[in-house]
Steps between C-alpha positions, in 0.01 A plus 500: 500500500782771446562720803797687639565184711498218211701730304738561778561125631411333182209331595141422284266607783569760787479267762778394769527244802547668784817361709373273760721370764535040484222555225742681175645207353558366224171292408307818594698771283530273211147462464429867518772604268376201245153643536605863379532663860835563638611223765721579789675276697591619915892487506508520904245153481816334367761472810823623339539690137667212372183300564329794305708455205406167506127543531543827206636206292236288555206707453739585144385144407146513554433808333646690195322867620598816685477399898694688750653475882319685823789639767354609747753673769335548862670650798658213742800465712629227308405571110546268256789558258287706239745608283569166456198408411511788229770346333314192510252641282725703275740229438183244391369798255179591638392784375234630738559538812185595805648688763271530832611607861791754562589708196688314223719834465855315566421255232283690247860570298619157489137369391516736246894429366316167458254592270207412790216683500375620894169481588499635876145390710416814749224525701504909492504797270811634598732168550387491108595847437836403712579148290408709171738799561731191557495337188243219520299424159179423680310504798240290662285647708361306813151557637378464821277180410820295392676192657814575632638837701254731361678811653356718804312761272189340475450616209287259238547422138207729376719802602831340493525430171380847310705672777804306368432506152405868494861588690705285279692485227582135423244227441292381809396159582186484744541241796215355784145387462510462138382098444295518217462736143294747618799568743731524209242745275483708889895500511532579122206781487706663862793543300704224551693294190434184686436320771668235751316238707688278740192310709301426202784278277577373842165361456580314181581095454869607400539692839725247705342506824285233634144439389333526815629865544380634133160310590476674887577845346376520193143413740544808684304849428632830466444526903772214550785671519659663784767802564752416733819686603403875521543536852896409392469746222567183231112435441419200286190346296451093619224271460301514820572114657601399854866634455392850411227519757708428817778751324208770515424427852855528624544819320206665680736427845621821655874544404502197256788466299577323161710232721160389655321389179873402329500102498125501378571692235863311395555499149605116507159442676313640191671308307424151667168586429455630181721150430268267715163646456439619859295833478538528892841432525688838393425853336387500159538826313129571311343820345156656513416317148449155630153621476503509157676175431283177529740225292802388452591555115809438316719789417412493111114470591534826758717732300218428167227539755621846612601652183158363333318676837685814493463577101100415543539751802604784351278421187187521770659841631562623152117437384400701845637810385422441116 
C-alpha cells in the first residue's frame, strides 16, 4: 500500500501501534514494525530515559524496520523530565516520534534538527489545526470510541476523521474503534492516510501483558467498556471490571473529587495487573472495538488480516457504485 503515511515514515502498510502505557515495548513494536506496520514503543513505560535508550537499543535488535517512540506529556505537579526523555530518543536515532498530551510545541524544533518526523495524536479539530500551524508532520486523530483519554468533545470517529482530514493540510492518521479491515477501508474512504489502533495489537501474542487479561478483554462486547473521569474534566475509555465500576459510583457523589477515586486508579496498580493477570485488580485502558475482536493473533497474522479485509472492502464498495 502507498499512502501519504508509508511514504512519510517509511513504512510498507499505513498502519501504526498506538502508544500504550506498560504495554509499548519492545516485543510488541518489533513485531509490528517486522510485520510492515510501524511499531512504537511508550518512552514514559521505561522509568528513566536512560532505561529508554536501553529498551530503543533493544527493540534495534529484534527488528531491522521503521518503529518509533510515544511521549506523551500530561499536566502534573511533579512531571517527569521530558526533555530528557527527548534526547533519549534523538540520541538512539529514532526517527518517528508520537507526540500525545500537551502540545509538543517546545520540542517540535529539536525533533526536527534531528531529522524525526512528529506525528502529534489530538483528539480535536482545532488542537490539529494548532500542532499543524506548529510544525508537526502528521496528526492522529482520536475518536470518541478509543482506549485512552478520548477528549471531552464527544465527538466520534465517523465525523472526527473527515472533519480533520477536510481542515488539514498534512497527512492524517485515523485513531479509535478501528479493529478490523473494514475499519481501515472506513478510515481510508473518510480521508485519512492511515490508521492507528492501540487495543487491538494489545490483543496480540507479542503484546507483553499477561494472558489472562488479553483472554478477559478480548471476551468483552462493544458494550464493555466504560467512560470514567468526565466529571474531573480528564474523561477516559476502560474496560468495564470491578475497578472501573466502583470509580463510576464514587464519581456520581456530590462534590467528588479526583482524590476520591485516586489509589484505585494508581498507575502502579494497573500495572500489577496487566503483569499478574488479575482483571479485577486495577484499571485497564480498552476501546469500543473489543467487540469486534474475538482472538488473540500474532502481529504478522493481524496486520495481513487487515490489509487483505480492507482491499476486499473497498473492492465491495467500488462494485456498488460500478
Amino acid at each position: 500500500m502507498k499512502t501519504p503515511i508509508t511514504e512519510l515514515l517509511g513504512i510498507r502498510y499505513p498502519i501504526i501501534q498506538g502508544g500504550m502505557q506498560w504495554v509499548g515495548r519492545a516485543e510488541l513494536a518489533s513485531a509490528v514494525s517486522n510485520a510492515g506496520g510501524l511499531g512504537i514503543l511508550t518512552a514514559l513505560t521505561q522509568p528513566s530515559p536512560d532505561a529508554l535508550r536501553a529498551e530503543i537499543a533493544r527493540c534495534r535488535q529484534m527488528t531491522d524496520q521503521p518503529f518509533g517512540v510515544n511521549l506523551t506529556m500530561l499536566p502534573s505537579t511533579n512531571p517527569p523530565p521530558y526533555l530528557d526523555y527527548a534526547k533519549a530518543i534523538m540520541d538512539s536515532g529514532v526517527k518517528v516520534v508520537e507526540t500525545a498530551g500537551n502540545s509538543p510545541k517546545e520540542f517540535i524544533a529539536l525533533f526536527k534538527e534531528a531529522g524525526v518526523k512528529i506525528v502529534h495524536k489530538c483528539t480535536a479539530v482545532r488542537h490539529a489545526l494548532s500542532a499543524e500551524r506548529n510544525g508537526v508532520d502528521a496528526i492522529s486523530i482520536d475518536g470518541f470510541e478509543a482506549a485512552g483519554h478520548p477528549g471531552e468533545d464527544d465527538v466520534p470517529g465517523l465525523v472526527l476523521i473527515p472533519a480533520a482530514a477536510r481542515a488539514l493540510r498534512i497527512p492524517v492518521v485515523a485513531s479509535g474503534g478501528i479493529a478490523d479491515g473494514r475499519g481501515m477501508a472506513a478510515a481510508l474512504t473518510l480521508g485519512a492516510h492511515g490508521i492507528n489502533m492501540g487495543t487491538r495489537f494489545m490483543l496480540t501474542q507479542e503484546s507483553p501483558i499477561h494472558h489472562a487479561i488479553k483472554q478477559a478483554i478480548v471476551a468483552g462486547s462493544e458494550r464493555d467498556t466504560k467512560v470514567i473521569f468526565k466529571p474531573f474534566r480528564n474523561t477516559a475509555r476502560v474496560f468495564r471490571n470491578a475497578i472501573s465500576e466502583q470509580v463510576a459510583e464514587l464519581e456520581k457523589r456530590p462534590g467528588a473529587t479526583f482524590e476520591d477515586v485516586r489509589a484505585l486508579v494508581a498507575g502502579a496498580r494497573g500495572r500489577a495487573a496487566l503483569e499478574s493477570g488479575e482483571v479485577n485488580e486495577g484499571m485497564l485502558w480498552a476501546g469500543v472495538g473489543i467487540g469486534l475482536m474475538d482472538d488473540i493473533p500474532t502481529c504478522a497474522e493481524l496486520i495481513e488480516r487487515i490489509v487483505a479485509e480492507c482491499r476486499e472492502s473497498l473492492s465491495t464498495a467500488a462494485r456498488y457504485t460500478a
